[in-house]
Phi, psi and omega in degrees: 000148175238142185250146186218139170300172178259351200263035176222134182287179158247025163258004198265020157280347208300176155250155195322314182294337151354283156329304199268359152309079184303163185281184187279335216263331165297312194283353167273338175290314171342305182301147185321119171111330195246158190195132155265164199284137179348318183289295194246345200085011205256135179312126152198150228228155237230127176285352188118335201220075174017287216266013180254303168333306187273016185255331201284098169043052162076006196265307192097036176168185188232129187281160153328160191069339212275166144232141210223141176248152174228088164293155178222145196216144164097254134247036153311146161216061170283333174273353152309330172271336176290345136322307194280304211291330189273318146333286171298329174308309191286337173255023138260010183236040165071018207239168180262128175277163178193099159244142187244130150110014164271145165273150146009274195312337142338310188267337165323285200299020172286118170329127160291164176287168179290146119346076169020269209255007140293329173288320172262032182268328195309305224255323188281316192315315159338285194280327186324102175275140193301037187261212186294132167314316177287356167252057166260332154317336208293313181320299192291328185279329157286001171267304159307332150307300173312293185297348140293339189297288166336316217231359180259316161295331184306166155296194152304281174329307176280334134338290167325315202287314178285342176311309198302299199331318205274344187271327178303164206259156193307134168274359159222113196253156186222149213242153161259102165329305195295348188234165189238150177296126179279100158313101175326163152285144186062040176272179205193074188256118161266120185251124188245100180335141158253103184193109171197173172253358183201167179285337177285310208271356194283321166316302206292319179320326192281313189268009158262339188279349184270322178258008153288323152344272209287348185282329202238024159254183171280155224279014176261004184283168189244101191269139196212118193248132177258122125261084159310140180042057166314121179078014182289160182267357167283345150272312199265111190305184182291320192294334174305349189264009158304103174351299206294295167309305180307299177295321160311298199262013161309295185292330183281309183328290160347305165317271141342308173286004201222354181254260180300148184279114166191143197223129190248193166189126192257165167234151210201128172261109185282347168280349156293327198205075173302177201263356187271327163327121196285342163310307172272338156320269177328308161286009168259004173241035173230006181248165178284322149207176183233143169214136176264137189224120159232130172264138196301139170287204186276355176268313139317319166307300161318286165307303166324342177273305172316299179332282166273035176296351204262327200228180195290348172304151159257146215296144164322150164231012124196194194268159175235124198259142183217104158269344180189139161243136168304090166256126198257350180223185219262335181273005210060163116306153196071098167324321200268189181246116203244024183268350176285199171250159180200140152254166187245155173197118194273119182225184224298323191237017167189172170230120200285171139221119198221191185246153204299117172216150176284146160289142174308133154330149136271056190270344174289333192274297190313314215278298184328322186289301183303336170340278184289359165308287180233088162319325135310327187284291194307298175347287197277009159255352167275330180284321190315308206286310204285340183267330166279355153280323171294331185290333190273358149308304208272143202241000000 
């Protein structure tokens, strides 16, 4: 018979090395830029753009693998700035850009950050309460107290460790159109040529030059691939729109987002290519999500601008359609319900999306003008009114 002692576990067979293995899922919260997610834990990297964040399944972030299409219909280029915003993020959080059929001067023209110390004038004006002079310290001096408090009870070590935390850089940062971005050192934006004579070699040419990229950086790096105004013919020769080429290289993107950390996001002009087409069929369902940005014409705008002239929102400039989210596991992603309507609306320093209700009638305002219009009129309809209340009392 064999015996085992009671005080030795029976993990104490594993071997060290075993132990000392981290999960996949630790060496990936490492990388620059990614922090995980709220739900699953699952790595994911911030698009540039706050309220698109809070959109994507509850993740806070658009995950590693993923791809996201953004149709657009009409000549509008709101999804260029959700581009530019995804750009810039990405070469201040250290990831390697890869845009394809732009030129160089493209990455010049990426939004510089907000201002600070305008932001922060913004956000204390804001939060401040209206009391008495002599408490308006207290707050800020008990948060300084906790946090001497806090760092005095610490060990040493752990003391180091919140220094580090405090030193990392913001996981979403907000940007100014109106300024142009200073490129960190040693950033690293890649423009990838559209110059071929047929759709196989122009598609094959855009993916060795994307996976010689991914091949030869290091493996902690992070990748972030823009196809802007995909197939458009201000880019795309006329021979590109083949189904066949087109869908191939749909699956190697894939292919590539399942190897390597890279997250792409594409853009699609819905008046060249509706969505009712079996072509833009395919490519959403070989992409992870979808989002439609149709903008209001010019007479709406105009009514949506009165509508909020009384408050501080800024008016919608169109609707935003969420046809599919990256859903990574077999149970869904998200808590909420994402069927509503939502709208967008782009201004100097951010792009809001919150969701779409109509402005209120102007029927008080209509009824008041004819009032002082005809002042006889009116007169003789309040009385017209007290006599037909009066008959219907009397029985």
């Amino acid at each position: 018979m064999s015996f085992r002692k009671r005080n030795v576990g029976i993990s104490a067979n594993v071997k060290p090395a075993d132990k000392a293995a981290p999960p996949p899922t630790a060496l990936k919260s490492a990388l620059p830029g990614v922090r995980p997610s709220t739900l699953d834990g699952r790595p994911v990297t911030s698009t540039g753009t706050a309220a698109l964040d809070g959109l994507l399944a509850g993740h806070g972030g658009l995950a590693l693998g993923c791809s996201v299409l953004i149709g657009e219909a009409g000549t509008t280029d709101y999804a260029g700035a959700l581009l530019k915003f995804f750009a810039a993020e990405g070469l201040l959080q250290g990831h390697h850009v890869h845009v394809v059929g732009l030129p160089a001067q493209w990455g010049r023209g990426l939004p510089g950050l907000v201002d600070e110390r305008s932001k922060g004038k913004t956000v204390g004006g804001q939060d401040r309460m209206k009391i008495a002079w002599r408490y308006q310290g207290l707050g800020e001096l008990g948060s300084v107290a906790s946090q001497r408090e806090s760092v005095s009870t610490s060990k040493p070590g752990e003391g180091i460790v919140a220094a580090d935390t405090r030193q990392r850089p913001p996981f979403n940062h907000s940007f100014d159109l109106t300024k142009r971005l200073a490129h960190p050192a040693g950033a690293v934006i890649n423009f990838i040529p559209l110059s071929a004579s047929s759709p196989a070699a122009l598609f094959h040419s855009v993916l060795q030059n994307l996976q010689r990229f991914l091949t030869t950086s290091p493996p902690n790096t992070v990748h972030r691939l823009i196809v802007p105004s995909f197939l458009s013919p201000l880019l795309y020769p006329p021979f590109a729109s083949s189904p066949h080429h087109i869908l191939g290289f749909m699956h190697s993107l894939r292919s590539l987002l399942a190897t390597f950390n890279l997250t792409v996001l594409l853009t699609l002009p819905l008046s060249l290519y509706p969505r009712s087409s079996g072509l833009v069929r395919w490519m959403e369902l070989l992409s992870d999500g979808v989002l439609e940005l149709a903008p209001f014409p010019h007479t709406a705008v105009a009514v949506s601008t009165r509508a909020s002239s009384t408050t501080d929102d800024d008016p919608p400039q169109g609707l935003l359609r969420v046809h599919k989210l990256p859903i990574l596991h077999e149970l869904g992603s998200g808590t909420q319900s994402y069927d509503d309507d939502w709208s967008f609306s782009l201004s100097r320093r951010r792009l809001a999306i919150k969701p779409f209700n109509l402005p209120p009638l102007d029927d008080d305002l209509g009824g008041s003008q004819t009032a002082t219009a005809d002042p006889a009129a009116g007169g003789a309809a309040k009385a017209h009114s007290k006599q037909a209340a009066k008959s219907d009392l009397e029985f």
